[in-house]
C-alpha positions, -999 to 999 in steps of 0.1 A, spaced: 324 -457 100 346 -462 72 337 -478 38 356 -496 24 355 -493 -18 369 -513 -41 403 -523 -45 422 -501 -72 442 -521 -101 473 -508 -118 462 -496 -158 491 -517 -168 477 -547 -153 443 -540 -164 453 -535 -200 474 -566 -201 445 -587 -188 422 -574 -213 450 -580 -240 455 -613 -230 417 -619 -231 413 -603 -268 440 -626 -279 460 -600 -304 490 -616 -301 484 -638 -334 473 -606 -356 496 -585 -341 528 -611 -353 507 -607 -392 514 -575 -391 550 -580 -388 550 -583 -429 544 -544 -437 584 -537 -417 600 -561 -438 581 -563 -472 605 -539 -487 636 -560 -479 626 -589 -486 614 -584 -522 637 -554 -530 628 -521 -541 623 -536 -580 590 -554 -568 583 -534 -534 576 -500 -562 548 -522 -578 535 -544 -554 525 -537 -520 509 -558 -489 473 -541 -482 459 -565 -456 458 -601 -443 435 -625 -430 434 -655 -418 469 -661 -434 460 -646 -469 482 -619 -477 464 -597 -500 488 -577 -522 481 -550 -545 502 -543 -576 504 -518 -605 491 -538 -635 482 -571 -647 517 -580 -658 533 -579 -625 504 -599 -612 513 -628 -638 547 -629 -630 545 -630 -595 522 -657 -596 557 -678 -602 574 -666 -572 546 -660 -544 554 -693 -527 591 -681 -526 581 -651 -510 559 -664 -485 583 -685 -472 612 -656 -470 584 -634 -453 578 -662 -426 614 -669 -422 625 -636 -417 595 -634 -391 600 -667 -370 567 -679 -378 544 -692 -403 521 -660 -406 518 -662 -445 500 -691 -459 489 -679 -490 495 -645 -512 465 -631 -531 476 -606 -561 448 -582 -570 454 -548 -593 454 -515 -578 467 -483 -574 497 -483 -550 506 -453 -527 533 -432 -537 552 -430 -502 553 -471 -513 571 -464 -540 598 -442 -530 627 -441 -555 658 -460 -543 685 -441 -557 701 -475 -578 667 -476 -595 659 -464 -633 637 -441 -635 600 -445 -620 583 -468 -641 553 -493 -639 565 -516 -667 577 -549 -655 612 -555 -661 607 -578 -694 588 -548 -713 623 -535 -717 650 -567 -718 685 -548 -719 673 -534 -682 667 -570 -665 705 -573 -654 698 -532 -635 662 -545 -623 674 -577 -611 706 -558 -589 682 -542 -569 664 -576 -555 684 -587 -523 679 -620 -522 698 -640 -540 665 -671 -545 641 -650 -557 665 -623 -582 676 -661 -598 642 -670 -603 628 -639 -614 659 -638 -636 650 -674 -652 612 -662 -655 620 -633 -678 644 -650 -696 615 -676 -701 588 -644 -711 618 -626 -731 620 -660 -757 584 -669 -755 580 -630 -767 606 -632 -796 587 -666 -808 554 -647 -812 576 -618 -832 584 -641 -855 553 -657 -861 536 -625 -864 563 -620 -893 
């Protein structure tokens, strides 16, 4: 007599049932920010700030000092909403600036750039113009362009009355 075991499944079908029942698909598509993050805030901003992790729609960035996490403050709504754009989806909700030490293979050197430096772009005024080239998108280099102009007065008024 012959017994007869169980019936054999295909891996493939096994692993797509078990995918299917761990529901990844959802953290898998929040994920789809670390690809793109470079593009879509230009090398300028992608050399001192970097996407660490996300949860439950907070993207959680780390930057290189306290300055760069004021002045993105102003333009993390903008950048949400070209991250989610460029992925087909509303993934990010929210972005969450904290300070940190960024990887150096995040900051590679594009070769338009000035040389590496972790000083925002309104510590040295005449650069701006070179900063701002290097931000592809046309929405966020404008307002990033009017917040420094904004910083770059407010900065002369308190020369003056320091005078």
């Amino acid at each position: 007599m012959s017994k007869k075991g169980p019936e054999l499944e295909r891996v493939g079908d096994i692993l797509k049932h078990s995918l299917k029942r761990l529901d990844l698909s959802g953290r898998l598509s929040e994920y789809g920010v670390w690809p793109i993050w470079n593009e879509i805030v230009g090398s300028t901003i992608a050399r001192n700030a970097q996407p660490e992790k996300i949860r439950n729609g907070t993207l959680f960035v780390k930057v290189t000092s306290p300055i760069w996490m004021q002045q993105l403050q102003y333009v993390k709504e903008m950048i949400a909403e070209k991250l989610n754009k460029s992925l087909g989806s509303e993934v990010v909700k929210n972005v969450f600036f904290f300070v940190g030490k960024i990887d150096s293979a995040a900051r590679k050197p594009v070769a338009e750039d000035l040389a590496a430096t972790e000083e925002p772009p309104q510590a040295k005024p005449q650069l701006q113009d070179e900063y701002l080239q290097t931000i592809k998108d046309p929405e966020i280099r404008r307002a990033l362009k009017k917040l420094f102009a904004a910083y770059s007065r407010k900065g002369k008024n308190t020369d003056k009355s320091a005078s």
